[in-house]
C-alpha positions as a printed Julia matrix, in Angstrom:
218×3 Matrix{Float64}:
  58.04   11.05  -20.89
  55.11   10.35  -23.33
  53.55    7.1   -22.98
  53.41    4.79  -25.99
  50.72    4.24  -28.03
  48.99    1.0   -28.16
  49.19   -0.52  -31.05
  46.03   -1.2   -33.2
  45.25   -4.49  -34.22
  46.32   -5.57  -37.56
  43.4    -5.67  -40.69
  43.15   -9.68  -42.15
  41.44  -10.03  -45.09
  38.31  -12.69  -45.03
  36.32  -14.38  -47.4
  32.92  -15.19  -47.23
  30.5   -17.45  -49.25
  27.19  -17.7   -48.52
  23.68  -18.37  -49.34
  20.82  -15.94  -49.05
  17.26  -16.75  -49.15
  18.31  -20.02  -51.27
  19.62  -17.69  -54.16
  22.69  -17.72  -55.94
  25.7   -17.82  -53.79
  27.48  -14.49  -52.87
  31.19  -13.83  -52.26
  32.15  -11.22  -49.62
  35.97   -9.76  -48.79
  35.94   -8.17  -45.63
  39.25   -6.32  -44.06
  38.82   -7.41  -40.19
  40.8    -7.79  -36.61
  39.11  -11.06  -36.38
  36.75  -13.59  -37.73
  33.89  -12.12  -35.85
  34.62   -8.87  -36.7
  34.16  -10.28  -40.1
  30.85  -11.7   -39.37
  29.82   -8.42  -38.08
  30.4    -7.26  -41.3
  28.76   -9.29  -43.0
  25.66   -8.68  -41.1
  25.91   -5.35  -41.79
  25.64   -5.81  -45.34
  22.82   -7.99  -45.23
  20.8    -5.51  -43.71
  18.92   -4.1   -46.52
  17.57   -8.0   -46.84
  15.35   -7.95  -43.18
  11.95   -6.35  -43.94
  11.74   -3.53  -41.25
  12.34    0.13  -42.05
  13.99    2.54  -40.06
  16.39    0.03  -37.97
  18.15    2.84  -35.24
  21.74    2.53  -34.85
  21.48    0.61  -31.37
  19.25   -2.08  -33.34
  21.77   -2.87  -35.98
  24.56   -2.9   -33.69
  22.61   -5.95  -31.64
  21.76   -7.63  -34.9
  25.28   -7.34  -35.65
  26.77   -8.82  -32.12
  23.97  -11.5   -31.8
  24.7   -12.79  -35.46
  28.59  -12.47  -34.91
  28.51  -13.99  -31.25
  25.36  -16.26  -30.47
  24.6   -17.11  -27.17
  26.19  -14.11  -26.14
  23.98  -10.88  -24.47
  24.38   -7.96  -26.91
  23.14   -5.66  -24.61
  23.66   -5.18  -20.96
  19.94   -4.81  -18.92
  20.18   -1.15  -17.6
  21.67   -0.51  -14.34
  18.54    1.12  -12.65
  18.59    4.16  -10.5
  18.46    3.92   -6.77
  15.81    6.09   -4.3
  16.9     8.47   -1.98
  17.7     7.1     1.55
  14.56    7.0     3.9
  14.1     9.95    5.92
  13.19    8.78   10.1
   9.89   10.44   11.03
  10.41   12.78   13.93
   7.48   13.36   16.83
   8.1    16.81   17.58
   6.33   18.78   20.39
   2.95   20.84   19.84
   3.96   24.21   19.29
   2.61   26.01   22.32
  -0.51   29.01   21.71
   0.44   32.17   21.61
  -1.05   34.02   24.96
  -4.02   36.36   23.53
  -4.26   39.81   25.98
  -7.35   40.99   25.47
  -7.72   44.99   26.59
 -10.22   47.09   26.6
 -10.02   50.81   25.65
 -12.44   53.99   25.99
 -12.32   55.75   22.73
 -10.33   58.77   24.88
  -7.63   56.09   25.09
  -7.45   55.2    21.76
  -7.83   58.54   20.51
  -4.52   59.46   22.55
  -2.55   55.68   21.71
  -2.95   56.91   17.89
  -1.54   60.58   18.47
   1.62   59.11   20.59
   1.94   57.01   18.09
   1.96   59.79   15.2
   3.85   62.11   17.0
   7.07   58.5    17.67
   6.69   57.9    13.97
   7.65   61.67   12.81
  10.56   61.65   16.0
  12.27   58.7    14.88
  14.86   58.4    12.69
  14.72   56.37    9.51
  18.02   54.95    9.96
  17.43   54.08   13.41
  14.02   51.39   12.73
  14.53   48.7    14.88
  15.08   45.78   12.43
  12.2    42.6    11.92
  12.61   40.24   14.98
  14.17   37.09   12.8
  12.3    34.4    12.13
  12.72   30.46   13.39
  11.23   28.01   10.7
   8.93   25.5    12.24
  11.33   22.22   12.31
   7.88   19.87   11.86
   7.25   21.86    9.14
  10.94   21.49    7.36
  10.79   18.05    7.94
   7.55   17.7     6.44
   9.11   19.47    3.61
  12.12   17.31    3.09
   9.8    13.88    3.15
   7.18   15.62    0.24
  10.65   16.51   -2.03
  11.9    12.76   -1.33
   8.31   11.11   -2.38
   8.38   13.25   -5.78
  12.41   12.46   -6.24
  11.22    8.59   -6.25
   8.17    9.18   -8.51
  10.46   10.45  -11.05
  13.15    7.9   -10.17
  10.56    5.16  -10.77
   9.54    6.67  -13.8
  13.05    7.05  -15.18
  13.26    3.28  -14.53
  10.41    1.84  -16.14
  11.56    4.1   -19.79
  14.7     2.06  -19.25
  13.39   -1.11  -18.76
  10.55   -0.45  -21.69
  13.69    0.64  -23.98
  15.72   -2.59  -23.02
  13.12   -4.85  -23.49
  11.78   -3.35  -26.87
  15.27   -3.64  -28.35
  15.82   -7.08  -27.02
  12.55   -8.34  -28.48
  13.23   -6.16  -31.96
  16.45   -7.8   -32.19
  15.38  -11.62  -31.16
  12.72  -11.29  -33.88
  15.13  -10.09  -36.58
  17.04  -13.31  -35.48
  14.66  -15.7   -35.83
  13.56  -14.4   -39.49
  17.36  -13.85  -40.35
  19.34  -17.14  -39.21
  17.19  -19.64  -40.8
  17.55  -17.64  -44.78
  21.65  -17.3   -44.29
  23.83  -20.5   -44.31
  27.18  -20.13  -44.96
  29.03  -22.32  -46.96
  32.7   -21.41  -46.94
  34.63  -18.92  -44.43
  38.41  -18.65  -45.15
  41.07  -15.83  -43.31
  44.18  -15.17  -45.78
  47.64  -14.96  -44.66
  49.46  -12.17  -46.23
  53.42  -13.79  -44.98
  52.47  -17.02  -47.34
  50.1   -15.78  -49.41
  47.44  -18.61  -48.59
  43.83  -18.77  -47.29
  42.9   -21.05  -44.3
  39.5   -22.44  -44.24
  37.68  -21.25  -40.71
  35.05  -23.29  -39.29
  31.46  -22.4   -38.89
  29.57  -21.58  -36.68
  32.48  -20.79  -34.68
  33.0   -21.48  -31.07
  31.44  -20.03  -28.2
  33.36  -16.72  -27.01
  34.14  -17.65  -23.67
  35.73  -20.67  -25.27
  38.11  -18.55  -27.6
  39.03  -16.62  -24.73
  40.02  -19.5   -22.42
  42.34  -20.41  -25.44
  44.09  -17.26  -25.78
């Protein structure tokens, strides 16, 4: 059995009039799911009035949400990553010295030792070699290993961090200082949401309230 849809919100129609830089006033329709999706809008449009070039996406869309819903963050502070668990350091044992045999040989002897060995080396077969004795890695060695690889996975892990927190706090301040020039040149003076059943426009009041308060309505 499919499951159903949800159902989008419906579109209401708002007006806006409002001031802008003490000019003329301006009269806005905006199609909306709610009054501060309106106001989102309308922020939108004013954004060719704030004198920075080159806004990113992410900036307008926090101009947008702080204009829309004040007091409210419009960004979430990044969720930072997390170093790799601490490795316990080990004491392991010396590694004992190899015994060194130390033999002396006439030159007779070591004349022979090199034609045995000549004459074992043609004699053997190739398929026969007796393979490489395998080697053990040193475990102090491995562990030393593993703690170098975790000190350059947190230098990277702290560097990772610190770009996030630089790139949260430059929008933040970006957007709080489009803010402070922008909320003191708009004032709205009228804010109405039409119903389409009667035909009518209902006057809205602004500034609106606080989110959580809407919410603890619904």
């Amino acid at each position: 059995m499919k499951k159903s849809k949800e159902r989008e919100p419906d579109l209401i129609q708002y007006k806006l009039e409002y001031f802008m830089n003490d000019d003329l006033p301006s009269e806005r329709f905006f199609m909306a799911t709610s009054a501060r999706d309106a106001l989102s809008q309308l922020a939108y449009s004013c954004i060719k009035h704030i004198p920075v070039d080159n806004l990113s996406e992410q900036e307008q869309d926090g101009f947008a949400k702080s204009f829309s819903t004040p007091g409210t963050p419009f960004v979430m502070e990044p969720e930072l990553l997390s170093v790799p668990d601490t490795i316990e350091d080990i004491d392991f044992p010396e590694p004992e010295p190899k015994p060194i045999v130390a033999k002396e040989t006439s030159d007779q002897e070591e004349s022979d030792r090199m034609e045995n060995e000549d004459d074992f080396s043609v004699s053997v077969d190739e398929n026969n070699t007796p393979p490489d004795l395998e080697h053990k890695p040193d475990p102090a060695i491995e562990h030393q290993n593993k703690q170098k690889e975790r000190l350059n996975q947190i230098s990277e892990i702290q560097l990772k961090n610190k770009q996030l927190i630089e790139e949260y706090e430059n929008l933040h301040g970006k957007v709080r200082r489009i803010m402070e020039w922008f909320s003191p040149r708009i004032t709205i003076q009228n804010f109405e949401e039409h119903n389409r059943w009667t035909d009518s426009w209902t006057s809205i009041e602004y500034p609106l309230v606080p989110e959580s308060k809407d919410q603890d309505t619904e």
